[in-house]
KEKE-3310 file (N, C-alpha, C; in steps of 0.2 Angstrom, whole numbers, plus 5000, padded with zeros to 4 digits):
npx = (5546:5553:5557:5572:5586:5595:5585:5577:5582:5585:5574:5569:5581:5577:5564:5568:5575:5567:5557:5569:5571:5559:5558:5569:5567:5554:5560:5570:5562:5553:5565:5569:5561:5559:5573:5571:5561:5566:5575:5571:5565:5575:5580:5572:5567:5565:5558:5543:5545:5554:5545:5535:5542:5548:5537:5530:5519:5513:5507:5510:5503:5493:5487:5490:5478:5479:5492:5495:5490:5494:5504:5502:5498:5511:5521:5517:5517:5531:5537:5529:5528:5524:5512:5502:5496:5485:5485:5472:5474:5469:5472:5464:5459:5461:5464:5470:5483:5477:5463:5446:5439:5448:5452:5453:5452:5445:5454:5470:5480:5490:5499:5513:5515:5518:5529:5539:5543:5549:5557:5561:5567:5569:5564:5547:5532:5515:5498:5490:5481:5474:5470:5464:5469:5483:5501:5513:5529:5532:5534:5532:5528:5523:5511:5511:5500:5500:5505:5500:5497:5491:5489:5498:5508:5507:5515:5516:5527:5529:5518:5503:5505:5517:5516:5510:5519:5530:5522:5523:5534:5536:5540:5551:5568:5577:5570:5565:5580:5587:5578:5582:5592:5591:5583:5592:5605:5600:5594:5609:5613:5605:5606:5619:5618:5613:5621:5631:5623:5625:5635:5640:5629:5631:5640:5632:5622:5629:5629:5619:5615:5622:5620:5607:5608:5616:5607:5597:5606:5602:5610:5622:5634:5645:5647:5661:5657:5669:5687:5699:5701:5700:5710:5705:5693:5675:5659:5651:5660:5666:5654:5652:5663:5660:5646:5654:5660:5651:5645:5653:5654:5641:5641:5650:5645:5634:5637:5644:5634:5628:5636:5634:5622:5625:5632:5625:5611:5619:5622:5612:5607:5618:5616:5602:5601:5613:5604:5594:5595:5595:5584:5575:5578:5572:5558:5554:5556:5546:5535:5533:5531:5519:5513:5514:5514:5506:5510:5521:5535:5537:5551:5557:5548:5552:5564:5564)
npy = (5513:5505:5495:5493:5485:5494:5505:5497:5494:5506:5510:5502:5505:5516:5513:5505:5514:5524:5515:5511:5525:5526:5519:5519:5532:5528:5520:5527:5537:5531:5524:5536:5542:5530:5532:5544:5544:5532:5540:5552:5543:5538:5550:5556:5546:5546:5556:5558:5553:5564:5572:5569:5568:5583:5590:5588:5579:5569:5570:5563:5552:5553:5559:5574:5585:5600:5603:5594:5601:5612:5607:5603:5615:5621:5612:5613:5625:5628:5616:5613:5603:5591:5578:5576:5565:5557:5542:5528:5514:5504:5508:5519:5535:5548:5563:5574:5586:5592:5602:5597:5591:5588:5574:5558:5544:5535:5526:5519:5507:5496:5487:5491:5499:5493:5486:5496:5497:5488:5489:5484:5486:5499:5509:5512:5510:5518:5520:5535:5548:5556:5552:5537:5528:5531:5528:5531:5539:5537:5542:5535:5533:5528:5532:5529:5526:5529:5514:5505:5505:5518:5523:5531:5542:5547:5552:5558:5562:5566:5578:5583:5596:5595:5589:5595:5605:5599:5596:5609:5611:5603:5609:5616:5622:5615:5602:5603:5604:5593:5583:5587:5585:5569:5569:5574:5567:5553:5557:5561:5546:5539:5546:5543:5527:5528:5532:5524:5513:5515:5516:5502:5495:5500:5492:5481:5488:5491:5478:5473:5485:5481:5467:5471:5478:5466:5458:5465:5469:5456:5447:5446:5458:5462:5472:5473:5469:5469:5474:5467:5452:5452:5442:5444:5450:5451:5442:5450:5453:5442:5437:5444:5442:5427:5430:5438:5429:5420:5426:5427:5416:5412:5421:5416:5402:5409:5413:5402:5394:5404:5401:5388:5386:5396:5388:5376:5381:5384:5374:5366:5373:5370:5359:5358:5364:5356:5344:5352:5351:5337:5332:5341:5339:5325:5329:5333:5326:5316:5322:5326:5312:5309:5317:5315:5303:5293:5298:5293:5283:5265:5263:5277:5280:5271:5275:5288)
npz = (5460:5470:5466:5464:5473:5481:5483:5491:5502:5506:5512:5519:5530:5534:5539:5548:5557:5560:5570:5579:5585:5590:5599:5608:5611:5621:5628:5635:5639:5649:5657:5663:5670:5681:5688:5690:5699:5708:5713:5720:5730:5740:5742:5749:5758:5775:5775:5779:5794:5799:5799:5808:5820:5821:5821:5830:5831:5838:5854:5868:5867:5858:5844:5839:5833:5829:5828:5816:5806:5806:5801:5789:5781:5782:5776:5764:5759:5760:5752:5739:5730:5736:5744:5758:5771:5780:5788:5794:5801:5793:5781:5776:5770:5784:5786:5777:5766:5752:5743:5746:5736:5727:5732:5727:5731:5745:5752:5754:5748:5757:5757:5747:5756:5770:5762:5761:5774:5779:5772:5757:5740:5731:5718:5728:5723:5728:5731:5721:5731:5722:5712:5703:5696:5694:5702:5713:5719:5737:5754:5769:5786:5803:5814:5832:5846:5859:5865:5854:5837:5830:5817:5801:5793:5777:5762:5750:5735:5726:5719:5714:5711:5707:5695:5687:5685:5680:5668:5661:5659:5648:5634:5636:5633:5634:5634:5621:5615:5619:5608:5597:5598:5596:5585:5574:5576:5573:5559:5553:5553:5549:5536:5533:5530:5521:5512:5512:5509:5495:5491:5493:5484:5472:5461:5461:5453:5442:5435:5433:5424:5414:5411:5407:5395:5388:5386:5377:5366:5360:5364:5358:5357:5370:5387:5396:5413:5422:5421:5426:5438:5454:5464:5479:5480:5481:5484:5473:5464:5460:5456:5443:5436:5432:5424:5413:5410:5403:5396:5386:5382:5377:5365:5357:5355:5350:5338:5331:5328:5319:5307:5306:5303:5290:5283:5281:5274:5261:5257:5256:5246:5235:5234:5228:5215:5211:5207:5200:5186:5180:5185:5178:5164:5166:5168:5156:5148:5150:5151:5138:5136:5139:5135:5120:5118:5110:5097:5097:5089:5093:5096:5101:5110:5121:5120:5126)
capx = (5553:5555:5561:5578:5589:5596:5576:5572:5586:5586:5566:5571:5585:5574:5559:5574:5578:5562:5557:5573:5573:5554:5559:5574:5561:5551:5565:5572:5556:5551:5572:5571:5552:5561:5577:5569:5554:5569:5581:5569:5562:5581:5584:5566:5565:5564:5554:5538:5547:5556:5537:5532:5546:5549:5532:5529:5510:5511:5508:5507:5502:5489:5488:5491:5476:5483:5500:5495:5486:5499:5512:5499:5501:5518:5524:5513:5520:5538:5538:5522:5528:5521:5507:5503:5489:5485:5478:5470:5481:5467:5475:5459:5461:5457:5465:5475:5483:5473:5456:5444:5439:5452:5456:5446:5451:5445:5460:5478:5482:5494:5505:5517:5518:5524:5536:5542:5546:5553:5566:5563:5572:5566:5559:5542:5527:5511:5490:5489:5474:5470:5469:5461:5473:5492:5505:5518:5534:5532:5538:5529:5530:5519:5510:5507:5495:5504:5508:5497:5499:5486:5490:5503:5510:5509:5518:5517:5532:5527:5513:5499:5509:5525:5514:5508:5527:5531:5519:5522:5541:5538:5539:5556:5571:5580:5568:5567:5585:5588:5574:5581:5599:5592:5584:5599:5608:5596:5598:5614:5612:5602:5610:5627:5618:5611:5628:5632:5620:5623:5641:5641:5629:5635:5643:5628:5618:5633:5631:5612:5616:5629:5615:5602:5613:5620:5600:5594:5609:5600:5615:5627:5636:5644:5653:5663:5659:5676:5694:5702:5696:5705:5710:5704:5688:5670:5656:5648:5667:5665:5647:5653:5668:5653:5643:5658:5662:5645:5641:5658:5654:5636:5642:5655:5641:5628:5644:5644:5626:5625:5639:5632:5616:5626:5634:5618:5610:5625:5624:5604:5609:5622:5611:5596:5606:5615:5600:5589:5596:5591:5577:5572:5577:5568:5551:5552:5553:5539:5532:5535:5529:5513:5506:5514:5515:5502:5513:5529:5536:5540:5560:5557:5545:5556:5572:5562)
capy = (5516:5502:5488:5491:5484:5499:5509:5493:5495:5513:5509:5495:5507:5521:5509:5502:5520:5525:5511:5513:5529:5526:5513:5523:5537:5526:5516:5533:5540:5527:5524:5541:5541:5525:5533:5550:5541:5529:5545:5555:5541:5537:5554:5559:5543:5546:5563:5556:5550:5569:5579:5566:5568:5588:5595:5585:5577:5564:5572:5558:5544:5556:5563:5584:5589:5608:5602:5591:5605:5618:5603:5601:5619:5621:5610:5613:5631:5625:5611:5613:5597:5586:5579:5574:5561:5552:5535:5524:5506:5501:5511:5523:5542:5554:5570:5578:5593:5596:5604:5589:5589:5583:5565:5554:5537:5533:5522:5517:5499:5493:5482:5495:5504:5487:5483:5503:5497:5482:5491:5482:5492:5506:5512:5506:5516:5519:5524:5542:5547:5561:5548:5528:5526:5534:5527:5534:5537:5541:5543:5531:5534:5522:5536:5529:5529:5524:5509:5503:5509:5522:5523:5532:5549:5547:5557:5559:5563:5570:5576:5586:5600:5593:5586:5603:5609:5594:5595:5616:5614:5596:5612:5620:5624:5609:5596:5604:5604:5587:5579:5590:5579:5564:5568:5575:5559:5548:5559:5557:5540:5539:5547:5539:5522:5527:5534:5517:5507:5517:5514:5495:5493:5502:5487:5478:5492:5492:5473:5475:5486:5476:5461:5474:5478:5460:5454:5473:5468:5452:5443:5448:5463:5462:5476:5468:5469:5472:5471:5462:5451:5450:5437:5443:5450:5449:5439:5454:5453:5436:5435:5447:5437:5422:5433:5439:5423:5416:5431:5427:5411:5413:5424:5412:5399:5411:5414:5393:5391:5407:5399:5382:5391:5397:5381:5370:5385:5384:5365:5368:5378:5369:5352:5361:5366:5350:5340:5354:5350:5332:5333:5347:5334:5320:5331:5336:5319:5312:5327:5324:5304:5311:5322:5315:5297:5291:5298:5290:5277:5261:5264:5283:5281:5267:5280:5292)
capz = (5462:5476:5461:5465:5478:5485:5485:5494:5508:5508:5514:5526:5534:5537:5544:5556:5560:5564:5575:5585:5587:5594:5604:5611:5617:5623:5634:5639:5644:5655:5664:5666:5677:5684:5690:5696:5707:5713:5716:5724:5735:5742:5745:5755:5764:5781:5776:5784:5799:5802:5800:5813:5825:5819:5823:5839:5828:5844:5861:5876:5861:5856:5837:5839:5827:5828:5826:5809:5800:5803:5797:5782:5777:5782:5773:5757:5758:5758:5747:5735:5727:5741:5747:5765:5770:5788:5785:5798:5803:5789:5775:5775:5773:5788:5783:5771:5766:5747:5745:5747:5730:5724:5735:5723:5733:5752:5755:5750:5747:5765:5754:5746:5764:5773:5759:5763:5781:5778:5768:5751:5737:5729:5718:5727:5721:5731:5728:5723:5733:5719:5703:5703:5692:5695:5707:5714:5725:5743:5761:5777:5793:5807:5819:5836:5850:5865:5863:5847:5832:5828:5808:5794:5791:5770:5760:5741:5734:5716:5719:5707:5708:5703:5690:5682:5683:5674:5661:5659:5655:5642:5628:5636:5628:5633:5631:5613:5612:5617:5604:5592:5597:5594:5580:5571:5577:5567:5554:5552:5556:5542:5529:5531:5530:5516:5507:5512:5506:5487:5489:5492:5480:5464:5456:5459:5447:5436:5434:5431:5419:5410:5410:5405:5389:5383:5383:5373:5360:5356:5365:5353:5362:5378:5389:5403:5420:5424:5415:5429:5441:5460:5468:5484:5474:5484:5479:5468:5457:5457:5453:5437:5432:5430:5421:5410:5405:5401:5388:5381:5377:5372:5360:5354:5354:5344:5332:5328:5327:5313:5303:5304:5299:5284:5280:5279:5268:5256:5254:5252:5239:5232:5232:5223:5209:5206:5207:5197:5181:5177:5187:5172:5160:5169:5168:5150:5143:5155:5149:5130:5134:5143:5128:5111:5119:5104:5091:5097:5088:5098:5099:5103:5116:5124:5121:5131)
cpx = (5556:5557:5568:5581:5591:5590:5575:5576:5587:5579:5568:5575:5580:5568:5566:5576:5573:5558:5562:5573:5564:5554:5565:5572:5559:5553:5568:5566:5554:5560:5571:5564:5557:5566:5576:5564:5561:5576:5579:5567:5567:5579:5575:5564:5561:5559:5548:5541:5551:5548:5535:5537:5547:5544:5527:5521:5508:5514:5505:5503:5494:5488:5486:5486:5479:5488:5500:5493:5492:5505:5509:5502:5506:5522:5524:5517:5527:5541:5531:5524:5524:5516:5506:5496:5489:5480:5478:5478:5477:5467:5467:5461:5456:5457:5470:5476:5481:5467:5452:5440:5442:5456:5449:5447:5451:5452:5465:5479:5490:5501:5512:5520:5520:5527:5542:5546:5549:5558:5567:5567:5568:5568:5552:5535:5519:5504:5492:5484:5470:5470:5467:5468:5482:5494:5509:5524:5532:5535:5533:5533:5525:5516:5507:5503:5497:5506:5505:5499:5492:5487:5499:5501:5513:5511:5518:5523:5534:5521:5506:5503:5515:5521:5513:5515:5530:5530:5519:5529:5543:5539:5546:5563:5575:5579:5569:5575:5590:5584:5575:5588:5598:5590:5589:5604:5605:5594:5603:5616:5614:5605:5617:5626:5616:5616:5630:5633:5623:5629:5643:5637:5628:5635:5639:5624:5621:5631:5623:5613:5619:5620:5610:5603:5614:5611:5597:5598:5606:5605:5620:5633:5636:5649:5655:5664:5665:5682:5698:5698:5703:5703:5705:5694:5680:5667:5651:5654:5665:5659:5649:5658:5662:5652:5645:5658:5658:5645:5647:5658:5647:5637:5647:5650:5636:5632:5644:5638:5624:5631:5638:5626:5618:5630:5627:5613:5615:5624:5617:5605:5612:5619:5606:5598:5611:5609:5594:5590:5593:5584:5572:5570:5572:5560:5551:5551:5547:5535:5528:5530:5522:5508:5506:5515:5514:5506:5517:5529:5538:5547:5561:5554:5550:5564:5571:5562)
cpy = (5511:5495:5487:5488:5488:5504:5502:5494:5499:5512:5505:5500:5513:5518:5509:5508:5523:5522:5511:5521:5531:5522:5516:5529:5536:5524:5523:5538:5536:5524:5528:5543:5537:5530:5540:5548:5536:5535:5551:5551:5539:5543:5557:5552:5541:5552:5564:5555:5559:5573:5576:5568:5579:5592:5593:5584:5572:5566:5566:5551:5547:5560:5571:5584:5595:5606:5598:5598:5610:5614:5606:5609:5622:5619:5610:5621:5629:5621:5609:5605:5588:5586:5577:5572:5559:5549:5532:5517:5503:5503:5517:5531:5545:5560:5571:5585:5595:5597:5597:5587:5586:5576:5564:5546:5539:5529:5520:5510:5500:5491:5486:5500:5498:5486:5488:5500:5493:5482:5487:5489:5495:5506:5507:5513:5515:5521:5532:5543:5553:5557:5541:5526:5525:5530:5533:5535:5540:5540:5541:5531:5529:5530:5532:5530:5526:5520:5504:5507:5513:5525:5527:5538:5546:5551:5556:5565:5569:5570:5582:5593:5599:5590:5590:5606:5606:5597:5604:5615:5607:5602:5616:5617:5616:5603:5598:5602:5598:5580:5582:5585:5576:5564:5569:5570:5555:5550:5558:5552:5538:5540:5544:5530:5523:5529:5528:5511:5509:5513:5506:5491:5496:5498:5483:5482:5490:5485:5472:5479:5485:5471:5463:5475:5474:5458:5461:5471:5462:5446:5443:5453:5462:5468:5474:5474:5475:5469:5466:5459:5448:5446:5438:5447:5447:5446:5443:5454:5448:5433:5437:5446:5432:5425:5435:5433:5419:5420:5430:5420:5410:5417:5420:5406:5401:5412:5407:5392:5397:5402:5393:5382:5387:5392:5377:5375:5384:5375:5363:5368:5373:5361:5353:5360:5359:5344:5344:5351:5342:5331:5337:5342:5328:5322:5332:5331:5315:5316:5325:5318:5306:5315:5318:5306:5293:5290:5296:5286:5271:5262:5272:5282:5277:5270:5285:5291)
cpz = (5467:5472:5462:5472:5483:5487:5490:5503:5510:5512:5520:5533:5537:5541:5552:5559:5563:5569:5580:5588:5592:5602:5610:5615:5621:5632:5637:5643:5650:5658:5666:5672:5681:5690:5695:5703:5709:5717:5723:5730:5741:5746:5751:5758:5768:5782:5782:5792:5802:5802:5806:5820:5825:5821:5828:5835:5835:5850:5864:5872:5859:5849:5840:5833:5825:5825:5816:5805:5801:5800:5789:5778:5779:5776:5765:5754:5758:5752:5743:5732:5729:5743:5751:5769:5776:5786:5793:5797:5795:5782:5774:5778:5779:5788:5779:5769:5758:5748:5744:5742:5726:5728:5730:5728:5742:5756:5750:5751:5752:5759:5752:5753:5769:5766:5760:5768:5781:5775:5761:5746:5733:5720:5720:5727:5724:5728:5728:5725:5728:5713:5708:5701:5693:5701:5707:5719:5730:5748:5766:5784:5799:5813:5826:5840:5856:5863:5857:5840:5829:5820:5805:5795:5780:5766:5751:5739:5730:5717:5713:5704:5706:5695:5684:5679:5679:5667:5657:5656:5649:5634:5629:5634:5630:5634:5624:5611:5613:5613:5599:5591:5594:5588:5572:5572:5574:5561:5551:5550:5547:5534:5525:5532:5522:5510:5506:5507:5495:5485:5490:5487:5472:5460:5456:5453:5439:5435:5431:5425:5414:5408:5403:5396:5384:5381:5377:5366:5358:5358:5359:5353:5367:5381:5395:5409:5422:5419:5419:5433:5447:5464:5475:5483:5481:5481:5473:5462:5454:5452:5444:5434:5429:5425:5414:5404:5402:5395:5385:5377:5373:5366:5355:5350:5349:5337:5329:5325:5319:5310:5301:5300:5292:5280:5276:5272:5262:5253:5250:5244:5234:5228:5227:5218:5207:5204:5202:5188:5175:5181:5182:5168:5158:5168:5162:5146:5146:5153:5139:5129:5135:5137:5123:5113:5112:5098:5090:5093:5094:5101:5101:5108:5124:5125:5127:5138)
residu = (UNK:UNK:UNK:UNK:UNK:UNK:UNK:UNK:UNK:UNK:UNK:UNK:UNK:UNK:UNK:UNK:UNK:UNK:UNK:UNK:UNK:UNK:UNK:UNK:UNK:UNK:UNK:UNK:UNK:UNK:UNK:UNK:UNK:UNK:UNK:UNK:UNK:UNK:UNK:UNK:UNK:UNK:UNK:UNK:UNK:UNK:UNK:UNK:UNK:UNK:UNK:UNK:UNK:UNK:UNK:UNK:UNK:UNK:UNK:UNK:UNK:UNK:UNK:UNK:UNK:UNK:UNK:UNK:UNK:UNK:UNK:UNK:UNK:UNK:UNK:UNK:UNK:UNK:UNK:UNK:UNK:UNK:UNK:UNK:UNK:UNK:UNK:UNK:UNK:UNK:UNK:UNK:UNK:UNK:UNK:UNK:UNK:UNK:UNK:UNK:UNK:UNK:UNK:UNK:UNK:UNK:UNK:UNK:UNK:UNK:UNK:UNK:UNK:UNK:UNK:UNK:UNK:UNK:UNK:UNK:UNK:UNK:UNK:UNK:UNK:UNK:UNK:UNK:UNK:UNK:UNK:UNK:UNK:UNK:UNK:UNK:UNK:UNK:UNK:UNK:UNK:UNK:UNK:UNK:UNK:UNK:UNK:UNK:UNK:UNK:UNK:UNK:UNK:UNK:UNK:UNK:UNK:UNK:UNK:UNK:UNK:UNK:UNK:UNK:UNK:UNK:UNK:UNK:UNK:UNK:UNK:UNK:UNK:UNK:UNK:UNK:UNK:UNK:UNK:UNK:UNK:UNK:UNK:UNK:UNK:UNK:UNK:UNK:UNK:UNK:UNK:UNK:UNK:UNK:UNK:UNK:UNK:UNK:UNK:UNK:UNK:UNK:UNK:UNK:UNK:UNK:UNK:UNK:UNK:UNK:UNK:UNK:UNK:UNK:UNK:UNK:UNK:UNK:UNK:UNK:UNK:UNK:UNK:UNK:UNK:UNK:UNK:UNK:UNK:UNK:UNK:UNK:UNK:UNK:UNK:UNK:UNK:UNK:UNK:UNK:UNK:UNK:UNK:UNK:UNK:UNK:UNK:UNK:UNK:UNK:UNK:UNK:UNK:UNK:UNK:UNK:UNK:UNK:UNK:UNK:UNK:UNK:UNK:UNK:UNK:UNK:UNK:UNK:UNK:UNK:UNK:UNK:UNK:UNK:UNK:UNK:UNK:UNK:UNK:UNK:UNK:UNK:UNK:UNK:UNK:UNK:UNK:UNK:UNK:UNK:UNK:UNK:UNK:UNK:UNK:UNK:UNK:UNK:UNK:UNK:UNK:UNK:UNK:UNK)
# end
């Protein structure tokens, strides 16, 4: 079924349409991560830096224990989406506000927390301290201790529970309703590539079938292509002009070759028959000599 031109293109288009429309998920899944962790991380900031200054955590360059644990679950009660770390100057966790089962890493990699401060551009993505694996966006803040720096107010941005909340609404109505766009959009796609493809190649079938025809006749029968042929004509007209005019002369051609045929047969013919009659003759007195030779007289045999 894939021996035609058009089955071969019709296959082609729908590879190419499935590949893009993979690759188009793909790219949109990962901008749109991209554009949320850099939107979110804009707009929270200085987060870290208002819980620090907002709930008095440094009395006289001293860390407020009391004061961190009521931020922890303050702010956990407020905004569940977050999560809330104090790291040493050595990036090593000392508290946090989830249950402590779930920190799986001892320390946060420094690097993406001085590139924060230093104001590089965002999106910059951080250790999560509940995965090896995941980053993420967050909010830094530097906590001192008088006049040293005694560590980091860290802040996860997106954090296990924005993660669940995520992954509860991957099945709601308007993620379904925009994977049902696109693929209704490459449906369509598809199909009007594929009306397409039939419509530009028709005249190739028909020309196919013309071919298929003048060889089935034995080359002896042609039906044209086409009746006229336009100047302005693509190369499928053209190709079928060619085509036209070849079977017309092959036909003209096998027309010569039968007549010369029937000539050379006639003259055969006509050769045989004048040549058959003394050649008869010729045989019947050699014939004669050959048996009754003996009998002959001298001037008979010599007449013969």
């Amino acid at each position: 079924m894939f021996h035609t031109l058009y089955a071969r293109l019709s296959l082609a288009l729908i590879g190419l349409f499935l590949i893009t429309g993979l690759l188009y998920s793909l790219i949109t899944s990962a901008t749109t991560e991209r554009y949320l962790q850099e939107i979110t991380q804009h707009f929270n900031r200085d987060l870290a830096q208002r819980i620090v200054a907002d709930r008095q955590l440094v009395n006289d360059g001293t860390m407020n224990d009391q004061a961190l644990k009521k931020t922890f679950s303050a702010y956990m009660d407020i905004n569940p989406s977050i999560e809330i770390y104090l790291l040493d100057k050595e990036g090593k966790i000392l508290a946090f506000s989830a249950d402590p089962g779930k920190v799986k890493r001892k320390r946060v990699d420094l690097r993406p927390i001085q590139a924060f401060m230093q104001g590089e551009g965002f999106p910059l993505l951080g250790d999560d301290p509940r995965s090896h694996e995941r980053r993420k966006a967050f909010s830094v803040t530097p906590v001192p201790a008088g006049d040293m720096l005694e560590g980091y107010l860290y802040v996860v941005l997106r954090g296990e529970e924005y993660d669940n909340a995520e992954q509860a609404v991957q099945e709601s109505y308007a993620l379904r309703y925009s994977a049902g766009a696109v693929a209704v959009s490459l449906g369509f796609g598809l199909l009007t590539g594929l009306l397409l493809f039939h419509w530009l190649t028709r005249r190739l079938q028909r020309l196919s079938h013309v071919m298929e025809s003048f060889q089935q006749s034995d080359f002896t029968q042609h039906e044209h292509f086409s009746k006229t042929v336009k100047a302005e004509g693509d190369e499928v007209d053209r190709l079928g002009a060619a085509f036209d005019e070849m079977a017309l002369r092959i036909i003209d051609q096998w027309g010569q070759l039968k007549e010369q045929d029937r000539l050379r047969r006639e003259l055969v013919a006509q050769v045989s028959h004048d040549l058959r009659t003394p050649l008869a003759a010729l045989h019947g007195y050699l014939e004669t000599i050959n048996m009754k030779g003996s009998d002959l007289s001298e001037d008979r045999r010599e007449a013969y």
